[in-house]
C-alpha positions in Angstrom: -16.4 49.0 -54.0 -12.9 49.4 -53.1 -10.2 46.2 -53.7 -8.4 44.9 -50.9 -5.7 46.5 -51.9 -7.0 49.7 -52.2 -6.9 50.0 -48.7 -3.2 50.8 -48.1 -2.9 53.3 -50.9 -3.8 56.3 -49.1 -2.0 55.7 -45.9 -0.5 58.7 -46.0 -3.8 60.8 -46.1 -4.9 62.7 -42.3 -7.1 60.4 -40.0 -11.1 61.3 -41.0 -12.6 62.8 -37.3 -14.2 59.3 -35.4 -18.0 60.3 -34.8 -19.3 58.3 -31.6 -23.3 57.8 -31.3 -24.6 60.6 -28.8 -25.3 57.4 -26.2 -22.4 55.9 -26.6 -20.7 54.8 -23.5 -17.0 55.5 -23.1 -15.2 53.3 -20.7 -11.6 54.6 -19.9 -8.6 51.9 -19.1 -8.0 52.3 -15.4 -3.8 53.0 -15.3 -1.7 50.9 -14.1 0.6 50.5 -11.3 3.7 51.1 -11.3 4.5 49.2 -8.5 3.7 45.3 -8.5 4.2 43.7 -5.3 4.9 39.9 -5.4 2.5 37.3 -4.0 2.6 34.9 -1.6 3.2 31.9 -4.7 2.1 28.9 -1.9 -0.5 30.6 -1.2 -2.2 31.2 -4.6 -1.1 27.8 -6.2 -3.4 26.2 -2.8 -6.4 28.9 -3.7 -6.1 27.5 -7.4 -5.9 24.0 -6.2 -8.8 24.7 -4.2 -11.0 25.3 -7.0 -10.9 21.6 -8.3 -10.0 23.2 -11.7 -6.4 23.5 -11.4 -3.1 21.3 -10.6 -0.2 22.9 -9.4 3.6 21.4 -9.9 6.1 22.2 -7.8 9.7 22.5 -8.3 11.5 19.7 -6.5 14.0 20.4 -4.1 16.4 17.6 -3.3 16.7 17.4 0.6 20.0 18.3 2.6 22.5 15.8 3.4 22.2 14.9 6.9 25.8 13.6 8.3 24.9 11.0 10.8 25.3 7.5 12.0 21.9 5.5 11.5 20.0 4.5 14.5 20.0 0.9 15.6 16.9 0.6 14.4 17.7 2.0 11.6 19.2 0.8 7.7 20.1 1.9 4.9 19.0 2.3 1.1 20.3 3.8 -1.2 18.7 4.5 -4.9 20.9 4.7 -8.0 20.8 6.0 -11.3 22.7 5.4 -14.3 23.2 6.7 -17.8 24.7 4.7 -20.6 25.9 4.9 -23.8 23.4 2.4 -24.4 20.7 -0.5 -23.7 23.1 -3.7 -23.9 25.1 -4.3 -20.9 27.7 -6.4 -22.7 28.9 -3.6 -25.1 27.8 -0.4 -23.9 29.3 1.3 -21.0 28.2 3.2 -18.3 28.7 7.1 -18.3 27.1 8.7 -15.3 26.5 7.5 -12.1 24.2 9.0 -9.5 23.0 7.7 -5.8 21.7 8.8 -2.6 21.9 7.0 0.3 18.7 7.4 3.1 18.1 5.5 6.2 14.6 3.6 7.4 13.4 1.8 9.4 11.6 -1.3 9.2 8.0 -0.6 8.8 8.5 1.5 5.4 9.8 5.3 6.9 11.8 7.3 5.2 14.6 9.1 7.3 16.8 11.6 6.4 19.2 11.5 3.1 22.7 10.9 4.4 25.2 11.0 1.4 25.1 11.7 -2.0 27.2 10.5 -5.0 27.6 11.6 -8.6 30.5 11.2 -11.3 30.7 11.2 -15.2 32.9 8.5 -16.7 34.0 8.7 -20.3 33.5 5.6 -22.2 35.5 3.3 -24.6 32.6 3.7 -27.5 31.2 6.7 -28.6 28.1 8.8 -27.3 25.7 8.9 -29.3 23.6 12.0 -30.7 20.8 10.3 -29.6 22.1 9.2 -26.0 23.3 13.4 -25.9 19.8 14.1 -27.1 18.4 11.9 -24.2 20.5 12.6 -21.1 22.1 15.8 -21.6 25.4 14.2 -21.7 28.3 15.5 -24.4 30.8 13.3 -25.3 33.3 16.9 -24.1 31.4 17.0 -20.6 33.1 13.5 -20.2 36.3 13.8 -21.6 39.0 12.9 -19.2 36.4 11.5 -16.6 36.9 8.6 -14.5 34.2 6.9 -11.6 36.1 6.7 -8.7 35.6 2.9 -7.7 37.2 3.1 -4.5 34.5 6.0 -3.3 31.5 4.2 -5.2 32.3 0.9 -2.8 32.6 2.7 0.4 29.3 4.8 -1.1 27.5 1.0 -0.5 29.3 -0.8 1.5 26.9 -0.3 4.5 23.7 0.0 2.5 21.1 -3.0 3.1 19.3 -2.8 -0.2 20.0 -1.4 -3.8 17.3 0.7 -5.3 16.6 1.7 -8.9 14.0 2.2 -11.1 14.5 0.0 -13.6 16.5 -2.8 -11.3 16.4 -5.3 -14.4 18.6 -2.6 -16.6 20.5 -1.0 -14.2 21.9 -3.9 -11.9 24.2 -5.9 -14.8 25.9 -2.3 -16.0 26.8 -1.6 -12.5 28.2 -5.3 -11.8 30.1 -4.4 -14.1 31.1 -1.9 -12.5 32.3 -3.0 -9.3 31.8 -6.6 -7.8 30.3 -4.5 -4.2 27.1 -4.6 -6.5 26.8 -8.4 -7.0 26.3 -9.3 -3.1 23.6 -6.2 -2.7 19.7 -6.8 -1.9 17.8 -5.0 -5.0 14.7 -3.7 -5.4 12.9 -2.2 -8.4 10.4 0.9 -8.1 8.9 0.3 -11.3 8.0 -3.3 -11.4 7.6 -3.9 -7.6 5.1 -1.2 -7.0 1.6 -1.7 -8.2 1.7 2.3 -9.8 -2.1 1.5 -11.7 -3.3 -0.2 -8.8 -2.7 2.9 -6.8 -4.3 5.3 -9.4 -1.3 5.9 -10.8 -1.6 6.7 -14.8 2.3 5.4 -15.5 4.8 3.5 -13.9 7.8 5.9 -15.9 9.6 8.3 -13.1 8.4 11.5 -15.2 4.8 10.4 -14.5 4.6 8.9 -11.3 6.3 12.4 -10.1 4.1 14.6 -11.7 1.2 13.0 -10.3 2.7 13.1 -6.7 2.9 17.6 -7.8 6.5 17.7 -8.5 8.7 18.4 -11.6 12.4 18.4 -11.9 15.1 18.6 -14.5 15.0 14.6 -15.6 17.3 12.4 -17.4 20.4 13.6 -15.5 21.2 10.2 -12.9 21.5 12.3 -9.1 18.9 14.4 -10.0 16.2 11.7 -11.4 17.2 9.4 -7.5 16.4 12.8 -5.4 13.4 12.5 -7.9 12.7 9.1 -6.9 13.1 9.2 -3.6 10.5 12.1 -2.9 7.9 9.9 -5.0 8.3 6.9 -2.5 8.1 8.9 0.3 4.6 10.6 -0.7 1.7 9.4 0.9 -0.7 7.2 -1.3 -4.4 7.5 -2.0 -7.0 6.0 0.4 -4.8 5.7 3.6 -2.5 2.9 1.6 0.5 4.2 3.0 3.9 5.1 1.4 4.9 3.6 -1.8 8.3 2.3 -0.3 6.9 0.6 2.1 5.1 -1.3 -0.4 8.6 -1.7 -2.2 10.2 -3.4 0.9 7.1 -5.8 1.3 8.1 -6.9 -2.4 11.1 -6.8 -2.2 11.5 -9.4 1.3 9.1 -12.0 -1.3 11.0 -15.3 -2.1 9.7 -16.4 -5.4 10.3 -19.8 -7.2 11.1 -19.4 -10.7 9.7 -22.4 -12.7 10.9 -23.0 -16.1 8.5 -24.9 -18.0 11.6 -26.9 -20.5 10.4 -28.9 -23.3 6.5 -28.3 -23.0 4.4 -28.9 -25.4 3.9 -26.7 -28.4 0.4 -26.1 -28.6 0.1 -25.5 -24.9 2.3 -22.6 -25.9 -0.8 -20.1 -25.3 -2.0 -21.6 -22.3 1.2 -20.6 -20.8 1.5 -17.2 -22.2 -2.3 -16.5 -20.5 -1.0 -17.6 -17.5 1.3 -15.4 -17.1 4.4 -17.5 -18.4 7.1 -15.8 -21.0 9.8 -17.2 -23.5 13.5 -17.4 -23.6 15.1 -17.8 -26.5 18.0 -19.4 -24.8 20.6 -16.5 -26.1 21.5 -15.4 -22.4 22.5 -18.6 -21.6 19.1 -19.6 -19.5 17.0 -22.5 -20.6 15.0 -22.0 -24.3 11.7 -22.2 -22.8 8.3 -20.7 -20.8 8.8 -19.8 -17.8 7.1 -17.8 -14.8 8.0 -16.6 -11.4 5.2 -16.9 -8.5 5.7 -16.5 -4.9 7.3 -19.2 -3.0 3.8 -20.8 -1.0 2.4 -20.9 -4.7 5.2 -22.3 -6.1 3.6 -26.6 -5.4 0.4 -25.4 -7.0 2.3 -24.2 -10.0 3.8 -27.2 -10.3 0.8 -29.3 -10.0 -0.6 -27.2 -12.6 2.1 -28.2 -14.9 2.3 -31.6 -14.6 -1.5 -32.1 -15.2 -2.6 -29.3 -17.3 0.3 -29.1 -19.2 3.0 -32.3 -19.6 0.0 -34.7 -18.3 2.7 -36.4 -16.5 4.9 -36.6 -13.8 7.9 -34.1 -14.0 10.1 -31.9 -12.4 10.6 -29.1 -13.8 13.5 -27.1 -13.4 13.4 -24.6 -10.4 15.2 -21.7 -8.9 14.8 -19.7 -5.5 15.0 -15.8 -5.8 15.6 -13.4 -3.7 16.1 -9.8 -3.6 20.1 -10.9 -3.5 19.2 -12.6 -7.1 16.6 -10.6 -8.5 17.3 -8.5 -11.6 20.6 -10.4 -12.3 21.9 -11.3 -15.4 22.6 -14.4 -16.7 25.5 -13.0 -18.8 
């Protein structure tokens, strides 16, 4: 028996005639082409959604700017974006800025996209690998760069309400930014939407859009609002409507923040089960439990508090928010 190896040493010999079976079938390859024509793509991405074994994403296209004044009925939002050099408001900085500005109308309808806004703005720390690994963002690509304050206040001047994704992040860096922010309405899309209740696997943008049959090319601020925007304005599942109108409902709630000071300690896990959570006090807010619950609910909690919990009479301290407070921070 010949070693493997044994096998290459006679390469060079002729090829040995290949004797085929008398009954042996031969099938010849059919030839090809030479011309390929180009199919219809929407067409055969429906026919392989059709089949119930495929999903199709498409590319998103960001819809043209439409130069108008609203109607009367009409307001406007606009969502922002922004990337930072990173996660602490009080020493990083912000280095890109996206928004797009859309009108609506009251009962949650999206209207056409009336001005866009993007700049890069080149910070007073350094960008880190990881932040350029993240966004996309080179610490060359903003050399030089300045935001254009002036344009960014005129950009939201008229706008009723302030929309980002993560409201609770991106609201103090762009106080920062300009004081036009600090007397906005703001609403978040991730934590004012009920994503899971809806079906939805993730409340991250990446996920929410591929589920609604979309990609895009994410992490890049005007880019990831055009993103945002097309996912509020896809219908939901079971006739539920349009995720921004679910937004605006949340975002016209009053809630009563109740801070539960001084409590006792080993009620500390009856709280957290309730839905309470804990401040450590560094911000500047009270070092306790606290919980925010929608202003009609707001006597009950307190009832609740004062027998369940402090088994006396108190007032706790108490705070009205609104969407003009929301997502603030105390620093």
């Amino acid at each position: 028996m010949r070693g493997q190896a044994d096998l290459f040493l006679d390469y060079d010999a002729p090829p040995s005639p290949i004797r085929r079976p008398a009954d042996e079938i031969i099938v010849k390859a059919r030839p090809r082409s030479e011309s390929f024509e180009a199919p219809d793509y929407g067409t055969a991405a429906r026919m392989l959604e059709a089949t119930g074994d495929y999903r199709v994403l498409r590319r998103l296209q960001p819809r043209h700017v439409v130069s108008r004044t609203p109607c009367e009925s009409e307001k406007i939002a606009v969502i922002l974006d922004t990337e930072t050099t990173g996660l602490d408001h009080t020493r990083d900085e912000v280095i890109e800025l996206g928004m797009v500005a859309f009108v609506y109308g009251e009962e949650g309808r999206i209207g056409n996209v009336i001005g866009t806004f993007n700049g890069l703005r080149e910070p007073g720390v350094p960008i880190s690998p990881e932040i350029t690994r993240l966004t996309g963002i080179t610490p060359d690509m903003v050399a030089g760069q300045v935001l254009d304050l002036e344009a960014i206040e005129r950009f939201i001047a008229p706008a009723d309400l302030i929309i980002a994704h993560n409201a609770r992040f991106d609201r103090p860096f762009c106080e920062r930014l300009s004081k036009g922010f600090r007397v906005k309405a703001w609403a978040c899309s991730h934590s004012e939407i009920a994503w899971s209740g809806f079906g939805f696997e993730g409340s991250k943008l990446g996920y929410l859009l591929t589920q609604c049959g979309w990609f895009h090319q994410g992490h890049r601020a005007v880019e990831d609002c055009h993103a945002l925007l097309e996912v509020l304005a896809s219908p939901l599942p079971s006739e539920a409507g349009l995720p921004f109108g679910h937004l605006l409902t949340s975002a016209r709630k009053v809630l009563v923040r109740i801070w539960a000071e001084a409590s006792p300690f080993d009620m500390k896990d009856v709280l957290k089960a309730r839905g309470y959570r804990w401040n450590d006090g560094s911000d500047g807010r009270p070092k306790a439990w606290w919980v925010e619950v929608d202003e009609e609910a707001g006597e009950a909690e307190l009832a609740f508090l004062r027998r369940e919990v402090y088994r006396r009479e108190v007032e706790p301290y108490t705070q009205r928010i609104t969407a003009f407070e929301r997502f603030r921070s105390a620093r």
